[in-house]
HTML snippet that shows the backbone in 3Dmol.js (N, CA, C, O; Angstrom):
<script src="https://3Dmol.org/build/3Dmol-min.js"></script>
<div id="view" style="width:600px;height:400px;position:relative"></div>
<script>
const pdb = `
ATOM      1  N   UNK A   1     104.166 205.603 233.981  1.00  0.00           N
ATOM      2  CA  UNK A   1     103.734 206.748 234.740  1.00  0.00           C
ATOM      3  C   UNK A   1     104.607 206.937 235.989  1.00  0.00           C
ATOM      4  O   UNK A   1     105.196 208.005 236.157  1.00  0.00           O
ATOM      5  N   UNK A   2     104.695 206.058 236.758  1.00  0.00           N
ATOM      6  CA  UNK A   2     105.615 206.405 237.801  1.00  0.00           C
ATOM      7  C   UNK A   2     107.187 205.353 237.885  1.00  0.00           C
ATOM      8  O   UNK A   2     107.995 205.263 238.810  1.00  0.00           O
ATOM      9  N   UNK A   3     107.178 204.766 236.723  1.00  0.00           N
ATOM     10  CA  UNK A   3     108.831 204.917 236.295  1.00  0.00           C
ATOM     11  C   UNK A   3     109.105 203.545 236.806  1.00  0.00           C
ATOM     12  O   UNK A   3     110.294 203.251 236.929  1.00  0.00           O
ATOM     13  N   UNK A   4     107.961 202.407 237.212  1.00  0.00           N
ATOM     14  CA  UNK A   4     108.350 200.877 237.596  1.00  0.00           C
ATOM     15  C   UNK A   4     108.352 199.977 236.539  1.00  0.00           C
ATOM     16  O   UNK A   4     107.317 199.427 236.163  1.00  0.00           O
ATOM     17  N   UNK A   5     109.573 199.762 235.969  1.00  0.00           N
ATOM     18  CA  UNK A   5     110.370 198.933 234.824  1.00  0.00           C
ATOM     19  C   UNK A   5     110.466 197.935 235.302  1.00  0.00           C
ATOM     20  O   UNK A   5     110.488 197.851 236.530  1.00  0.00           O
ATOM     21  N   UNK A   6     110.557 196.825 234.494  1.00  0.00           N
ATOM     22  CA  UNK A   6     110.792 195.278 235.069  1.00  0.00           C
ATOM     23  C   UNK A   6     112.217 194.950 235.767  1.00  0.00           C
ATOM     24  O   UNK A   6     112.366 194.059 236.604  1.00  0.00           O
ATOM     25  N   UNK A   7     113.428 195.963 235.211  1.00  0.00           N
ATOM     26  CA  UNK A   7     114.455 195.983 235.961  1.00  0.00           C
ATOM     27  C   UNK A   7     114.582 196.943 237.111  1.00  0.00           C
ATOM     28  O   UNK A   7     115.675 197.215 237.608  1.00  0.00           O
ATOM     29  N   UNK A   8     113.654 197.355 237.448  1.00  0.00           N
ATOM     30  CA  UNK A   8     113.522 198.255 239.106  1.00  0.00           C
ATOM     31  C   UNK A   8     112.736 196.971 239.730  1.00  0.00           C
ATOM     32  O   UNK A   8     112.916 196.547 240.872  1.00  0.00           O
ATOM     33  N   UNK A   9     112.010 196.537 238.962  1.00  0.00           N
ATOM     34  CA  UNK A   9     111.427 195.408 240.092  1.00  0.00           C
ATOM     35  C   UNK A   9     112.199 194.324 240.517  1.00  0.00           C
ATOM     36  O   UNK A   9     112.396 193.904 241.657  1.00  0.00           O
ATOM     37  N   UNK A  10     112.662 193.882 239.293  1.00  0.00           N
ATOM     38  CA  UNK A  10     113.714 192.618 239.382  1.00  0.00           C
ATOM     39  C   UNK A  10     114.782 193.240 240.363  1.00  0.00           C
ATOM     40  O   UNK A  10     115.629 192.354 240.478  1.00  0.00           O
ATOM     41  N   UNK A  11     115.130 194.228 241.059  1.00  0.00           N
ATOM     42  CA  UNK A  11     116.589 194.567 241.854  1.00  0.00           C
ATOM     43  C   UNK A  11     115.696 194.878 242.886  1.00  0.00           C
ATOM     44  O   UNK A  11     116.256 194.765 243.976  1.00  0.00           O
ATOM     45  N   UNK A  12     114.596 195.204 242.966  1.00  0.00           N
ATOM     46  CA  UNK A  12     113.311 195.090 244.179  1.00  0.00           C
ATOM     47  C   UNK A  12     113.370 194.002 244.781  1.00  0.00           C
ATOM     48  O   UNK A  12     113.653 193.900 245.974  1.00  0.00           O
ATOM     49  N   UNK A  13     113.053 192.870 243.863  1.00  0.00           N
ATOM     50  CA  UNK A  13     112.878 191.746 244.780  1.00  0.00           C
ATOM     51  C   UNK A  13     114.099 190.919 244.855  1.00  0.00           C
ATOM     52  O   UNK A  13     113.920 189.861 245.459  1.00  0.00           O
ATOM     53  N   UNK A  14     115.605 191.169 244.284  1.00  0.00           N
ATOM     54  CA  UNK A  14     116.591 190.400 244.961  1.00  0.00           C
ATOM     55  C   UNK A  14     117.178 190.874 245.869  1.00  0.00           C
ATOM     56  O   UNK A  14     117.878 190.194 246.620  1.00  0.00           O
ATOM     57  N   UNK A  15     116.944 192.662 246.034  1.00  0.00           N
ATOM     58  CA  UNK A  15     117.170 193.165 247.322  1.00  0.00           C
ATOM     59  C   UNK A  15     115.953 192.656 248.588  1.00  0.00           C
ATOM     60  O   UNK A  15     116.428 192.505 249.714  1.00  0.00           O
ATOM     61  N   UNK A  16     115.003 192.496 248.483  1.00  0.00           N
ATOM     62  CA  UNK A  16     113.896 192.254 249.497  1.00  0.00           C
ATOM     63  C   UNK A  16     114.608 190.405 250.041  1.00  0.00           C
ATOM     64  O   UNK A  16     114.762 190.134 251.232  1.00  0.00           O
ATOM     65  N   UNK A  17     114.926 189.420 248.944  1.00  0.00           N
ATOM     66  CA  UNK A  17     114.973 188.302 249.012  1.00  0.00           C
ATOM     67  C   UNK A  17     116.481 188.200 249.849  1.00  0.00           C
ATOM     68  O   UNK A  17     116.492 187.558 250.899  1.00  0.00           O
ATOM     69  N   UNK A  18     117.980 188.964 249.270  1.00  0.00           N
ATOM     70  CA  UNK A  18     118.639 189.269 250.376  1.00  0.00           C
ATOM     71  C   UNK A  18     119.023 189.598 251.541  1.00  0.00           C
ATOM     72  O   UNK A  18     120.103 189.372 252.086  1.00  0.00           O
ATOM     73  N   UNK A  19     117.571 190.465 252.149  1.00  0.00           N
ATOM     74  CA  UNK A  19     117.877 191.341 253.157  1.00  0.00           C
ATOM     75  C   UNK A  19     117.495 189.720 253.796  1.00  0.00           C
ATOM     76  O   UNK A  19     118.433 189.153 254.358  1.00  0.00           O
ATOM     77  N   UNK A  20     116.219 189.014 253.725  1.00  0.00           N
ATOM     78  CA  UNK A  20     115.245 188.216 254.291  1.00  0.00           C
ATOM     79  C   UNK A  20     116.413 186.835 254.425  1.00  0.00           C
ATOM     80  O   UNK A  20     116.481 186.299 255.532  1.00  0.00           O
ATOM     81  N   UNK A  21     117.173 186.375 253.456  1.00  0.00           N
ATOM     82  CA  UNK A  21     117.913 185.784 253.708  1.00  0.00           C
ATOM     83  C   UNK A  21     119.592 185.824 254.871  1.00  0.00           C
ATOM     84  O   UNK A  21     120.280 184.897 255.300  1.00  0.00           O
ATOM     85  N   UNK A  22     119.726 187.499 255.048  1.00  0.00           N
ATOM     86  CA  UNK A  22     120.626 187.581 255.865  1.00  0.00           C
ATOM     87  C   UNK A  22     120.056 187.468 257.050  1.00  0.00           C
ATOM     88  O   UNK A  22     120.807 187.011 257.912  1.00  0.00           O
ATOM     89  N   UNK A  23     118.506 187.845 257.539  1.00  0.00           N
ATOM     90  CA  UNK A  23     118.392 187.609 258.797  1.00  0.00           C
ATOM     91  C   UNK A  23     117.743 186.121 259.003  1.00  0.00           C
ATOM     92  O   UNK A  23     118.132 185.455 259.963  1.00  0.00           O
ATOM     93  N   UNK A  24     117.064 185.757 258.388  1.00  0.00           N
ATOM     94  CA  UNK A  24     117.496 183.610 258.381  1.00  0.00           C
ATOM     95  C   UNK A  24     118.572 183.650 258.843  1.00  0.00           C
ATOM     96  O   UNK A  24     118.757 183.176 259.964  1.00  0.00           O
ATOM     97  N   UNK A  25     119.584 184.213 258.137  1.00  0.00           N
ATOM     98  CA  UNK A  25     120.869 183.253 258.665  1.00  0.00           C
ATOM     99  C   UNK A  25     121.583 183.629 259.891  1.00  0.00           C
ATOM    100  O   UNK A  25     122.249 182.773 260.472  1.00  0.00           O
ATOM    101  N   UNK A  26     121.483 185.224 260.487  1.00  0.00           N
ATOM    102  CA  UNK A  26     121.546 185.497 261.497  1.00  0.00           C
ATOM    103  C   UNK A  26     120.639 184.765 262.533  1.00  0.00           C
ATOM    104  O   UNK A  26     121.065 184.278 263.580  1.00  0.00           O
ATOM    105  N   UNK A  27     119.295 184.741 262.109  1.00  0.00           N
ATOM    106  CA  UNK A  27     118.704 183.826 263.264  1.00  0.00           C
ATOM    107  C   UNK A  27     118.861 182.350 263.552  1.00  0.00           C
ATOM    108  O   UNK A  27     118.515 181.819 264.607  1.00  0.00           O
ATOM    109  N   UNK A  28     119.216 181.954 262.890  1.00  0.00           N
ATOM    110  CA  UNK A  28     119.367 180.728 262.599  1.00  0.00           C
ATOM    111  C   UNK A  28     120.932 180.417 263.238  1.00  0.00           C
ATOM    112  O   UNK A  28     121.231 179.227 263.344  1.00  0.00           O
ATOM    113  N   UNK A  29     121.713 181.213 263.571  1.00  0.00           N
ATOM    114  CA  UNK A  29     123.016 180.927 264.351  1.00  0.00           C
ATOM    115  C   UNK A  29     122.630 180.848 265.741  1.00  0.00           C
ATOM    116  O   UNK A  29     122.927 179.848 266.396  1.00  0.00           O
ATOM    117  N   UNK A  30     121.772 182.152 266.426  1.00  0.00           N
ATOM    118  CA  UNK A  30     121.403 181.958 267.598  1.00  0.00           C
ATOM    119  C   UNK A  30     120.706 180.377 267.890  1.00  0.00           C
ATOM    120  O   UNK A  30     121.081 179.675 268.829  1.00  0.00           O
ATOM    121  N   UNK A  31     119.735 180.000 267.006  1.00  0.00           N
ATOM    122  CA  UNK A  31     119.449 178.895 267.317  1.00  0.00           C
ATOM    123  C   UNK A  31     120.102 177.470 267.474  1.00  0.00           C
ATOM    124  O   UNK A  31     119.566 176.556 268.099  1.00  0.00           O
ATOM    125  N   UNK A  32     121.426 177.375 266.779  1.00  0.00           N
ATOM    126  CA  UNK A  32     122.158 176.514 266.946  1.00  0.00           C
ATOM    127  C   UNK A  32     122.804 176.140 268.139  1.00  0.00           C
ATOM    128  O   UNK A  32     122.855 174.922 268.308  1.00  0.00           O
ATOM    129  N   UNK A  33     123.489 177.079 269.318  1.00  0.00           N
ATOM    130  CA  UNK A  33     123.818 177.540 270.483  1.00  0.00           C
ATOM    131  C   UNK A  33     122.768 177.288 271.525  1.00  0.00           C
ATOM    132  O   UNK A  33     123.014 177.760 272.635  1.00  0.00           O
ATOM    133  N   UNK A  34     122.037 176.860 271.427  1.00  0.00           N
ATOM    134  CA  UNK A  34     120.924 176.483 272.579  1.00  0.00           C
ATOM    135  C   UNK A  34     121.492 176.380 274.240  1.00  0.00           C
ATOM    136  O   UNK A  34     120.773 176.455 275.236  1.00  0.00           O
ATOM    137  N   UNK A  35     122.885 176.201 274.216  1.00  0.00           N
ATOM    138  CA  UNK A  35     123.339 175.161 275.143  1.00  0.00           C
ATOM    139  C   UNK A  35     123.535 177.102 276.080  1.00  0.00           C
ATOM    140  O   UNK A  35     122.792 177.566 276.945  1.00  0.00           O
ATOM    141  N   UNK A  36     124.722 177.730 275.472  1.00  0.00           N
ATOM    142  CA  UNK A  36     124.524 179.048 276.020  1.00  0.00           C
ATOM    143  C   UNK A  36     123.370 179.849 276.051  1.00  0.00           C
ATOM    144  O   UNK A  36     123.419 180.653 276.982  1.00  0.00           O
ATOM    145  N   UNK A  37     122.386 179.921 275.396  1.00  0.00           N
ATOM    146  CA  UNK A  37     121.214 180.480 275.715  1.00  0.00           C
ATOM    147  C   UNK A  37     121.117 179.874 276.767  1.00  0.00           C
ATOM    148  O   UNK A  37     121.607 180.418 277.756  1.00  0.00           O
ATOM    149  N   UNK A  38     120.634 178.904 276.881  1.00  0.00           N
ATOM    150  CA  UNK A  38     120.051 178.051 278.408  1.00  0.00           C
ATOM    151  C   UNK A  38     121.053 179.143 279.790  1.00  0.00           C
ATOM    152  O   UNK A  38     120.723 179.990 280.620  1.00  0.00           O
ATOM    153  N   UNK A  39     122.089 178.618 279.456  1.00  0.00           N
ATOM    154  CA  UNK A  39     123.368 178.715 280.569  1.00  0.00           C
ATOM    155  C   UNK A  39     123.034 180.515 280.853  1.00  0.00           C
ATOM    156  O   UNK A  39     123.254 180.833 282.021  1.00  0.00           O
ATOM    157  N   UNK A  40     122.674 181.370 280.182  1.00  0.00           N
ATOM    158  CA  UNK A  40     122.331 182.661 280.777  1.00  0.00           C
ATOM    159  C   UNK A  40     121.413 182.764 281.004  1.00  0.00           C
ATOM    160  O   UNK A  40     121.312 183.649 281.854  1.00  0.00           O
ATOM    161  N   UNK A  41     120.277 182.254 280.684  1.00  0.00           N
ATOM    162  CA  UNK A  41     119.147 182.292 281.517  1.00  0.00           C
ATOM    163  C   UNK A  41     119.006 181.568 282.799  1.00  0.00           C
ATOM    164  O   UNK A  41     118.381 182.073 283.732  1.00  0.00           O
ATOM    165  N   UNK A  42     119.671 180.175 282.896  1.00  0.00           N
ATOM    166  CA  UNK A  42     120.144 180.174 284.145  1.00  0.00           C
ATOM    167  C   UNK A  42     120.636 181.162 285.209  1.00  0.00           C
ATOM    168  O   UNK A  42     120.154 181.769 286.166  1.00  0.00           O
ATOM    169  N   UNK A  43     121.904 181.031 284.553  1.00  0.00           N
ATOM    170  CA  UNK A  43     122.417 182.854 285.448  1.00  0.00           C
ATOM    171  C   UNK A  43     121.605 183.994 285.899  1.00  0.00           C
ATOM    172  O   UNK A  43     121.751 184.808 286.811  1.00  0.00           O
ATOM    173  N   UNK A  44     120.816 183.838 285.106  1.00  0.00           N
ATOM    174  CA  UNK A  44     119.738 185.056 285.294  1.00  0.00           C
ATOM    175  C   UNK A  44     118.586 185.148 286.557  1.00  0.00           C
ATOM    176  O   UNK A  44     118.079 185.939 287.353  1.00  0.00           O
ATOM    177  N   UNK A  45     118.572 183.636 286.091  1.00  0.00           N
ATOM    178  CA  UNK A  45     117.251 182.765 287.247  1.00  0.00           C
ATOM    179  C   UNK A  45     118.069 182.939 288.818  1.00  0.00           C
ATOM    180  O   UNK A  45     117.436 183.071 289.865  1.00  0.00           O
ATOM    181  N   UNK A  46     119.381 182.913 288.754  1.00  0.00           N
ATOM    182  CA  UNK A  46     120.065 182.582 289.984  1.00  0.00           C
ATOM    183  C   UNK A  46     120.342 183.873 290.307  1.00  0.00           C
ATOM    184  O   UNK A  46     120.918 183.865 291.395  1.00  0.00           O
ATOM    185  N   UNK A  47     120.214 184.976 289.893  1.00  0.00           N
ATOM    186  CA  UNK A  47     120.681 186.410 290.642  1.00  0.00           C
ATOM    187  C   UNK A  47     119.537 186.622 291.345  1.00  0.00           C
ATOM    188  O   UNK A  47     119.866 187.238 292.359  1.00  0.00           O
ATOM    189  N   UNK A  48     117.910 186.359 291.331  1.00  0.00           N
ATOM    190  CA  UNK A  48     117.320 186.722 291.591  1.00  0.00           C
ATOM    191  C   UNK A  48     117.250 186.915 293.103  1.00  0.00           C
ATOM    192  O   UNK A  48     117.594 185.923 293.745  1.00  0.00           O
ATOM    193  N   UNK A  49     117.004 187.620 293.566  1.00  0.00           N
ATOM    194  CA  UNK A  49     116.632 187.545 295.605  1.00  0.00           C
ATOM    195  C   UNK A  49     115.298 187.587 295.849  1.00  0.00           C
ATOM    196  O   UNK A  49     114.506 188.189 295.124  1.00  0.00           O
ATOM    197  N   UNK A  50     114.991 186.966 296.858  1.00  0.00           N
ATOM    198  CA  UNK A  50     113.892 187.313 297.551  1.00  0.00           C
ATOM    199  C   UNK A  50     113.753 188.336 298.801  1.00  0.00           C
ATOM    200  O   UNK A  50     114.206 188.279 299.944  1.00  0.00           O
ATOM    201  N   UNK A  51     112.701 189.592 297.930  1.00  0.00           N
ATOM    202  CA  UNK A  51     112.635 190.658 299.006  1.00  0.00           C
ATOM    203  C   UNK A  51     111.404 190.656 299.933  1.00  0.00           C
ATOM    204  O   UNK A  51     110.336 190.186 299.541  1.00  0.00           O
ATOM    205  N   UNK A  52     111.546 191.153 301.096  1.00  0.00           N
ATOM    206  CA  UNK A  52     110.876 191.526 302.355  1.00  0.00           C
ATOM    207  C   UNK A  52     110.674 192.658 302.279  1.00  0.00           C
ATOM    208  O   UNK A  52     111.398 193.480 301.718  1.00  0.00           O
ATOM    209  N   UNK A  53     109.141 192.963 303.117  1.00  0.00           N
ATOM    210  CA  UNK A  53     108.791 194.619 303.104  1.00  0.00           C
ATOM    211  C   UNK A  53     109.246 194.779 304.439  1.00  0.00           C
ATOM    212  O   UNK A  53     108.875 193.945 305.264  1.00  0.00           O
ATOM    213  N   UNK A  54     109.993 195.718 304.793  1.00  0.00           N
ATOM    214  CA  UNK A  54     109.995 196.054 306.210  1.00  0.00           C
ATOM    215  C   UNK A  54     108.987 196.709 306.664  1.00  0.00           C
ATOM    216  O   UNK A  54     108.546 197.682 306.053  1.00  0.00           O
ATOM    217  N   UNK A  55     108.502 196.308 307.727  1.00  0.00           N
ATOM    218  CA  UNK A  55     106.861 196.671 308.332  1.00  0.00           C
ATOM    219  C   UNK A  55     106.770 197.865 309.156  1.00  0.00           C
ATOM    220  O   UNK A  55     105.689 198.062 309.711  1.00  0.00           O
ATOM    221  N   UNK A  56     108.001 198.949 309.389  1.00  0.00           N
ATOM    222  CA  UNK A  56     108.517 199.427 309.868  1.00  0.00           C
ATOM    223  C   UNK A  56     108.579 200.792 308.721  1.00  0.00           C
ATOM    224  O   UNK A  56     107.675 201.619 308.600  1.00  0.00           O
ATOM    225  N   UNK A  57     109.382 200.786 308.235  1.00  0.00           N
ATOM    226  CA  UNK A  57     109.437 201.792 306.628  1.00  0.00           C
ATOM    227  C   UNK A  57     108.817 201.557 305.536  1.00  0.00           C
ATOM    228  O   UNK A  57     108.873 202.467 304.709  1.00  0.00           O
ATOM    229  N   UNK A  58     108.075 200.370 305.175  1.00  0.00           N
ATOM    230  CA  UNK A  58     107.388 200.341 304.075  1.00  0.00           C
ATOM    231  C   UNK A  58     108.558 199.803 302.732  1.00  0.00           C
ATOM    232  O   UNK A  58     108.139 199.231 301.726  1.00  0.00           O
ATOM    233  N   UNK A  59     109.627 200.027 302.896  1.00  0.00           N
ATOM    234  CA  UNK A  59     111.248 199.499 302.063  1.00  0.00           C
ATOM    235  C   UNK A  59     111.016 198.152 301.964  1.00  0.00           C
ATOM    236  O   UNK A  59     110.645 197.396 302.862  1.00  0.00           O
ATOM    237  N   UNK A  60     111.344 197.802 300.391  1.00  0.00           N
ATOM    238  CA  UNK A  60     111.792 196.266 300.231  1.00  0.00           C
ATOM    239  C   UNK A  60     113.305 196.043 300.215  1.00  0.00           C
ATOM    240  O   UNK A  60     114.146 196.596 299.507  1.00  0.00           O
ATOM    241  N   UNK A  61     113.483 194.954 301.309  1.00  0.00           N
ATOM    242  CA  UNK A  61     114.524 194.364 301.653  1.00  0.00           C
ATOM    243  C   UNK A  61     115.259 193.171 300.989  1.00  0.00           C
ATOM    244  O   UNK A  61     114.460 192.310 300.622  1.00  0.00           O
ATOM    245  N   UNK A  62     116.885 192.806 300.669  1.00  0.00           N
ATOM    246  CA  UNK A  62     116.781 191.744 300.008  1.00  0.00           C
ATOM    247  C   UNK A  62     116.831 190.648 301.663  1.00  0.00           C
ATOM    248  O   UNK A  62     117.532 190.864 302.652  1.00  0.00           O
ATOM    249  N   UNK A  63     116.184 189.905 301.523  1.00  0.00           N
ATOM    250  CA  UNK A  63     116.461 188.950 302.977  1.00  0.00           C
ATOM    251  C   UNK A  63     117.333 188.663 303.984  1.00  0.00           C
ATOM    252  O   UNK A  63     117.418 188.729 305.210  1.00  0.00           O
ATOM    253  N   UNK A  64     118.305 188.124 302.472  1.00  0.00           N
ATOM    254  CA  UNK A  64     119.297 187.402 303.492  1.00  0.00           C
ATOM    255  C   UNK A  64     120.302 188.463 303.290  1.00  0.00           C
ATOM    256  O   UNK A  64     121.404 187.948 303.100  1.00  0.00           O
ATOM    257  N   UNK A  65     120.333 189.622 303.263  1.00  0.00           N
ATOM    258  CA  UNK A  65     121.102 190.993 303.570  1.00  0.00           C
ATOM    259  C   UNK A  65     120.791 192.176 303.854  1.00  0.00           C
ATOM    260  O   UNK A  65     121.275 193.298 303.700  1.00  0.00           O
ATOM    261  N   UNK A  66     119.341 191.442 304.573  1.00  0.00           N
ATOM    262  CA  UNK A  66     118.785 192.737 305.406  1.00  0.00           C
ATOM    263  C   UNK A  66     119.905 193.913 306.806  1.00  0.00           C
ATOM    264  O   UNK A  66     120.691 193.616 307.706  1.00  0.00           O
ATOM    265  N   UNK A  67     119.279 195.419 306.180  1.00  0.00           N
ATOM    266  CA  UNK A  67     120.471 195.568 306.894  1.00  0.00           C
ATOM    267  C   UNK A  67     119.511 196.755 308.271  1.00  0.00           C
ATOM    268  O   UNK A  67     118.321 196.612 307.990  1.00  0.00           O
ATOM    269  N   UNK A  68     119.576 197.338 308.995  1.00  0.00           N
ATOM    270  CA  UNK A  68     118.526 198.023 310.006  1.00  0.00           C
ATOM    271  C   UNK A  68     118.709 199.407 309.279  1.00  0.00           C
ATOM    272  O   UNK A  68     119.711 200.006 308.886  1.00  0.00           O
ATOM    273  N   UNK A  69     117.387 199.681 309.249  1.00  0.00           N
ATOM    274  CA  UNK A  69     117.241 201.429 308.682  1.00  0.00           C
ATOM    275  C   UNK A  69     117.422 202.224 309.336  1.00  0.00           C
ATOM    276  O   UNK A  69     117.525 203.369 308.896  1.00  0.00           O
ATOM    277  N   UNK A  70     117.519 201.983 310.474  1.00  0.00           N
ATOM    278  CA  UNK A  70     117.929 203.123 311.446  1.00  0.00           C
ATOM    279  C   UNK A  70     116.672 203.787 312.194  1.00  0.00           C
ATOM    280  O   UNK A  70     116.803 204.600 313.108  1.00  0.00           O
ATOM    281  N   UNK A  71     115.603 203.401 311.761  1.00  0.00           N
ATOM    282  CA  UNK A  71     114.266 204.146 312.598  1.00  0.00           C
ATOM    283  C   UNK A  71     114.193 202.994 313.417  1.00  0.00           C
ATOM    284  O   UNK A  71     114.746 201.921 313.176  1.00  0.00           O
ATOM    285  N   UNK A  72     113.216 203.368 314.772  1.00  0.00           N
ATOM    286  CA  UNK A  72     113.207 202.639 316.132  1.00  0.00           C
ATOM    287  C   UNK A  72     112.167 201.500 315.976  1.00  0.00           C
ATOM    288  O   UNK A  72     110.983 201.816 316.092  1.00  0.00           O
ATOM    289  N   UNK A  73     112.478 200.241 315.731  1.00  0.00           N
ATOM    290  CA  UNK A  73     111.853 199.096 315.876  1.00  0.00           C
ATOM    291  C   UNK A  73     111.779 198.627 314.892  1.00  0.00           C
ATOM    292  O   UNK A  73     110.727 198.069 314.580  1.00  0.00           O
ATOM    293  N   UNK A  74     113.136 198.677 313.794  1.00  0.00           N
ATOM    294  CA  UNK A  74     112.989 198.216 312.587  1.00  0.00           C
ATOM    295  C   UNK A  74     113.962 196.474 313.401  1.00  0.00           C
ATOM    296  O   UNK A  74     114.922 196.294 314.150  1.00  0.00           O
ATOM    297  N   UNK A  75     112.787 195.424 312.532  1.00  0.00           N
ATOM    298  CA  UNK A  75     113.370 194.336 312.666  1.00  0.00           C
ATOM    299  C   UNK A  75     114.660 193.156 312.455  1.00  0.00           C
ATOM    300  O   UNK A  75     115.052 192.074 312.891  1.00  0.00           O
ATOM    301  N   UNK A  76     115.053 194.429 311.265  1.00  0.00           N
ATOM    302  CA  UNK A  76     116.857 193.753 310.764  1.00  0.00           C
ATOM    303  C   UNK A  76     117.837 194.735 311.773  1.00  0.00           C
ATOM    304  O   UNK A  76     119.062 194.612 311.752  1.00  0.00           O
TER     305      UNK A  76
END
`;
const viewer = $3Dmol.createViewer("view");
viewer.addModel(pdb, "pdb");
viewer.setStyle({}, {cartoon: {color: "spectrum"}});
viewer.zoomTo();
viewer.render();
</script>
């Protein structure tokens, strides 16, 4: 009735079993590399800054490059 032969299925499931096996093996490379994963998430961890609200404008500041906004009694 709607035309599913044992050879549409059989190329069904070695296409389904291929696709599933190329991304195993794609994932499975990232996982080997652990050492660079780590090493950019490091990097990542280390860009971070710590910001300040200026109490003055309501603006978050990065700290240690706070720079003065220019309105009267701003503290950087």
């Amino acid at each position: 009735m709607f035309g599913f032969g044992l050879g549409k299925l059989l190329l069904l499931a070695i296409v389904v079993a291929a696709v599933w096996y190329a991304f195993k093996t794609v994932g499975g490379q990232s996982q080997r590399r652990p050492g660079k994963v780590r090493e950019k998430r490091k990097q990542t961890a280390d860009s971070i800054d710590k910001m300040d609200k200026c109490p003055v404008c309501g603006t978050y500041v990065v700290a240690d490059r706070a720079a003065n906004c220019g309105r009267k009694g701003c503290p950087y």
